[in-house]
C-alpha positions as CSV (number, residue, x, y, z in Angstrom):
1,X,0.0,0.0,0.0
2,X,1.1,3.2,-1.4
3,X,2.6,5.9,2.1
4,X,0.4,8.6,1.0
5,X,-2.7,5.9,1.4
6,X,-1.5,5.2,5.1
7,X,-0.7,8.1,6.2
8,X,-4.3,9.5,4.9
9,X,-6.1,6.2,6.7
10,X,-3.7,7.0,9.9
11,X,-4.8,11.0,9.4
12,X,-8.5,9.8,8.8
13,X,-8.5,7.7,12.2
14,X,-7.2,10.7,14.1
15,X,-9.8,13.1,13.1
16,X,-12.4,10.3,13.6
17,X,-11.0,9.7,16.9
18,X,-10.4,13.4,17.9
19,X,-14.4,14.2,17.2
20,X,-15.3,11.2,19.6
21,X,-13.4,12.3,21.9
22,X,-14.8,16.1,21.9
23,X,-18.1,14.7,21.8
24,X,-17.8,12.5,24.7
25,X,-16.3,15.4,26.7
26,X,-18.9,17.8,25.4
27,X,-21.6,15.5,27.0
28,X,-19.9,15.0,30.0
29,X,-19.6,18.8,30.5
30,X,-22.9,18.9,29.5
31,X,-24.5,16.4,31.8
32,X,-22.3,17.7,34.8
33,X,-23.3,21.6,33.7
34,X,-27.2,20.0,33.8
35,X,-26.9,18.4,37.1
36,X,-25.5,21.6,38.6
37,X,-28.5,23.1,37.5
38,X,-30.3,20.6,38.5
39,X,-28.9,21.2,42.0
40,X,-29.2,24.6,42.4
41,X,-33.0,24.6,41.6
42,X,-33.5,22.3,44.3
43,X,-31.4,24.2,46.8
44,X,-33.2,27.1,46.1
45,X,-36.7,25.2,46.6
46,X,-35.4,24.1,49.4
47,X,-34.4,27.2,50.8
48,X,-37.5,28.8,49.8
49,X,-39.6,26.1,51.8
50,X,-37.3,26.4,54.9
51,X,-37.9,30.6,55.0
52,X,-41.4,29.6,54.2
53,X,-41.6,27.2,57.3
54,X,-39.6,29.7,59.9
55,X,-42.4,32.4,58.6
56,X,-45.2,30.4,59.7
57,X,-44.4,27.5,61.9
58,X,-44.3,29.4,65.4
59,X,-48.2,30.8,65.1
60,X,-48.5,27.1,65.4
61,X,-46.1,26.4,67.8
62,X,-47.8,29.0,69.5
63,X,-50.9,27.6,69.4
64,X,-49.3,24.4,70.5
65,X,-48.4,25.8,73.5
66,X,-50.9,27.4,75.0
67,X,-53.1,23.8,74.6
68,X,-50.8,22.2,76.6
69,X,-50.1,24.6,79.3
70,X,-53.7,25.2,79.7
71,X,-54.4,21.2,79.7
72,X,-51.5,21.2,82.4
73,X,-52.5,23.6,84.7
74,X,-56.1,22.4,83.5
75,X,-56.9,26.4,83.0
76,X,-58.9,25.2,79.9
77,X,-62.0,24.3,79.5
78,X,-64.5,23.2,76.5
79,X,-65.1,26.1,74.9
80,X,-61.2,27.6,74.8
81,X,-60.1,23.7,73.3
82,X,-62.6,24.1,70.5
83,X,-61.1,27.3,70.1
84,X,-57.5,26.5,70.3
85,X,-58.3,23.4,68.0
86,X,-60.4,25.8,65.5
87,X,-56.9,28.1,64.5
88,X,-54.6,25.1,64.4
89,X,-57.4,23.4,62.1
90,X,-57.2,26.6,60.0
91,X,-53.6,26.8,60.2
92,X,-53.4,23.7,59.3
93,X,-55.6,23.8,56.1
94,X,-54.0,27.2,55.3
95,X,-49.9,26.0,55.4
96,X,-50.2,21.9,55.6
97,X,-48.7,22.4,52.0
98,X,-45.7,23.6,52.9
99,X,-44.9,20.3,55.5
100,X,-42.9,17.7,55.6
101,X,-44.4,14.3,55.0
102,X,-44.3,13.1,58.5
103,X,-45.3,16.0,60.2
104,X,-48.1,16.3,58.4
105,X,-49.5,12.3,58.7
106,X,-48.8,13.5,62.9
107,X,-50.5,16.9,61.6
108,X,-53.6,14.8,60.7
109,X,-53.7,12.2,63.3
110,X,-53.5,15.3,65.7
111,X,-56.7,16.9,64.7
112,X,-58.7,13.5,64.0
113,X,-58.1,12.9,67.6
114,X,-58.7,16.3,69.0
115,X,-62.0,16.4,66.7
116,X,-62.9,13.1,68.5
117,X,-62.8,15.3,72.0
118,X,-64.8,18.2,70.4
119,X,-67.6,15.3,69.1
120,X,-68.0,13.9,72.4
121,X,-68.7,17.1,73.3
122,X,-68.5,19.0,76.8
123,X,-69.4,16.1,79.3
124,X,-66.8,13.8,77.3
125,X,-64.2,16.8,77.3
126,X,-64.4,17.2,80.4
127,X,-63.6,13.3,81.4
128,X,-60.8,13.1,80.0
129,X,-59.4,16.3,81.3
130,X,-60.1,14.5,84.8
131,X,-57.9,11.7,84.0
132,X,-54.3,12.1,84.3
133,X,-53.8,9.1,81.7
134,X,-55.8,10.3,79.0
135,X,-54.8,14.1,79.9
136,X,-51.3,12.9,79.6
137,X,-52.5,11.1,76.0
138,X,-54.0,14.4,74.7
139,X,-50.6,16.6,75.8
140,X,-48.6,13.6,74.2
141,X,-50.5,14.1,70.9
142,X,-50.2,18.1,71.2
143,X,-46.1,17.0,72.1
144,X,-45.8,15.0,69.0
145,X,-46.9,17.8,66.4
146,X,-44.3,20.2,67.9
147,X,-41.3,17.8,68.1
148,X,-42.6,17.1,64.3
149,X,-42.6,20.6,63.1
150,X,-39.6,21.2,64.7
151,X,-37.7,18.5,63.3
152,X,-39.4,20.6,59.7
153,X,-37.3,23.4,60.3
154,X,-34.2,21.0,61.4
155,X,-34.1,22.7,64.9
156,X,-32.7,18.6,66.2
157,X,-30.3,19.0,63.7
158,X,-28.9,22.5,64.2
159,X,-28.9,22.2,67.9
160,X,-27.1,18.9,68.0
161,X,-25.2,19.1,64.4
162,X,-26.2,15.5,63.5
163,X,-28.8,15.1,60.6
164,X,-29.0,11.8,61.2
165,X,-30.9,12.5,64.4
166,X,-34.8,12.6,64.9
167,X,-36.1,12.4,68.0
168,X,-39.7,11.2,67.5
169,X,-40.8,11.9,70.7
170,X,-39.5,14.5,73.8
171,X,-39.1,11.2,76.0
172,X,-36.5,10.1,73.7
173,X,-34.6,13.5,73.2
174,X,-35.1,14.0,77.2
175,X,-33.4,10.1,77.1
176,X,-30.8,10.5,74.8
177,X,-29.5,13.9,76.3
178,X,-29.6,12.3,80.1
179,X,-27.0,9.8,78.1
180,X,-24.5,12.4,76.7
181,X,-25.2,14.4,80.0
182,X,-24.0,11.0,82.2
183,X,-20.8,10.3,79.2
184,X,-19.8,13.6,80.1
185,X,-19.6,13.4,83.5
């Protein structure tokens, strides 16, 4: 075979191989350029939802606590927890959008439960409030929403700089903090 042939086939392969080669690292630039993009519009959801979240999760944290320092001190009565249970309702049909999927399936089990009080009326309100088990099981509810939109907002996380850790309930934060308190000592 005649040089000139070769060295055209040899010259030929090069180009063929120098185009692949720009291609593939076109697309990989491209696919990594996409994913940043990709990235950043999440981060900025994110961020949006987490301002979103401080703005309006303390009116019901709020809320929150005056039910349970009025059930504690039992300085409530029917008419103030249909009350109390009427804003969080609202608040919750007005912002449950904007929660996180746990805290709003604790969100809804919350107010099922709390309607459930208001059904049975005064007489059945006022039963429970007399028992310090089922007093204790409406606070523990009341508890269980505010530990949930506080893990939202990653208060756990920030305060103990592990996102690993939830505490699903404030006998297992009290729990695991008696536990760091008794490694430190």
């Amino acid at each position: 075979m005649d040089t000139k042939v070769i060295a055209a086939i040899i010259s030929f392969i090069g180009v063929i191989v120098s185009g692949l080669l720009s291609w593939y690292l076109s697309k990989v630039r491209f696919q990594g350029e996409i994913t940043r993009i990709n990235f950043d519009i999440q981060h900025s959801n994110a961020q949006k939802l987490q301002e979103k979240r401080i703005e309006i999760y303390p009116n019901a944290n709020q809320l929150i606590n005056d039910l349970i320092t009025s059930i504690q001190t039992e300085e409530i009565n029917f008419d103030k927890f249909k009350e109390i249970y009427n804003s969080l309702l609202k608040w919750y049909e007005i912002n449950s959008v904007f929660m996180g999927a746990r805290s709003n399936g604790i969100a809804y089990k919350f107010l099922r439960y709390y309607r459930r009080i208001i059904k049975s009326q005064n007489k059945g309100f006022e039963k429970r409030l007399r028992s310090p088990d089922k007093r204790k099981y409406i606070i523990n509810y009341a508890w269980s929403l505010q530990l949930a939109l506080k893990n939202d907002l990653g208060v756990f996380q920030v305060e103990f700089f592990d996102p690993e850790m939830k505490f699903n309930t404030y006998d297992s934060l009290s729990k695991y903090l008696q536990n760091k308190q008794i490694e430190s000592d």
